[in-house]
C-alpha positions, 0 to 999 in steps of 0.5 A: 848366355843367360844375360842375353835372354834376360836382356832380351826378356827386360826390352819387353817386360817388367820382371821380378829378380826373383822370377829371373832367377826361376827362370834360370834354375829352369832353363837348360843350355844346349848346343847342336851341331849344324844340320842336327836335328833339334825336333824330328818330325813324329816325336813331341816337342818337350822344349822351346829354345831361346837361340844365343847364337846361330841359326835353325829353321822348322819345316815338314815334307808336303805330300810330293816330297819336298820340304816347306820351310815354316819358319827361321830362327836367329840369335835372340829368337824363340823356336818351337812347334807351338802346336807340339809343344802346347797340345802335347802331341806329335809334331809335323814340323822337323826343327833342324840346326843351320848353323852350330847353334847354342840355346837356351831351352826350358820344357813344358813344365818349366814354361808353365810353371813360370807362366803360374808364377810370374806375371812379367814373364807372362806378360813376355811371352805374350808379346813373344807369341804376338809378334810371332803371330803378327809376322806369320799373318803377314807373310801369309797376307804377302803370299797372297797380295804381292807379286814374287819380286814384291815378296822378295823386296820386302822379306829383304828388306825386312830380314837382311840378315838372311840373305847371307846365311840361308841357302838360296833354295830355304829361302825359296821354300819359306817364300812359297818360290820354286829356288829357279824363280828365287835366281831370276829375281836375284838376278834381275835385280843385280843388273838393275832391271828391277 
């Protein structure tokens, strides 16, 4: 599990054996079962989690009593509540296990202490928290230029993986669609009419 990470982390950075085998005294290994909840809405988010294999996703309940969908997370991914996690305070996010998940999970102490100590894995985690930045602006940019169909296309074609393992009503949430209008695009485009 721990050479997947560090795999992971060498795609995006130049780190020191010695700050690889930081890391590792820092990290813990968790599993959750499917639909566990990994961070109840209400509570601090003490960890992020480095996900070895399954799938997770973060949401909240709007103020009709729904569930959004914020974010999904697979094999090789990060997932937290940034603000929770950061800040220190309560979350507003629910982080629930889709699927048996295994992860790799390192608390605020550990994070900042490797943050201190390792410039490589500095420089990782930037990069991270970039790209994660960058795909958030743009399915905010997509919400707001595209057509539903549009948005559908292009989180397909970007996320295949997806299709298959999130429940068509999640993925609705995460792209802003009621899941009836998610089934009229799905449909129109088995029978071709796309």
């Amino acid at each position: 599990m721990v050479d997947q990470l560090i795999a992971h982390i060498r795609k995006f950075s130049t780190v020191e054996e010695a700050d690889l085998i930081l890391l590792e005294s820092l990290i813990r290994r968790k599993t959750y079962q499917k639909k566990e909840l990994v961070l109840p809405a209400g509570h601090r988010c003490h960890y992020q989690h480095f996900i070895v294999s399954g799938c997770m996703r973060s949401f909240f309940i709007n103020n009709k009593g729904v569930e959004q969908i914020v974010n999904f997370g697979i094999e090789n991914w990060w997932m937290t509540d940034y603000d929770s996690f950061v800040n220190e305070r309560a979350s507003a996010l629910n982080i629930q296990a889709l699927e048996e998940c295994e992860v790799l999970s390192i608390n605020k102490l550990g994070f900042d202490e490797l943050i201190r100590k390792s410039s490589g894995l500095a420089n990782y985690f930037r990069i991270i928290l970039e790209k994660r930045h960058i795909a958030d602006q743009r399915r905010i940019q997509y919400m707001f230029n595209l057509t539903g169909e549009e948005i559908y296309d292009t989180f397909f074609n970007l996320n295949p993986e997806f299709i298959q393992r999130v429940p068509q009503y999640m993925l609705a949430s995460y792209l802003g669609f009621t899941p009836e209008f998610l089934s009229k695009i799905r449909k129109k485009k088995s029978q071709g009419l796309s």
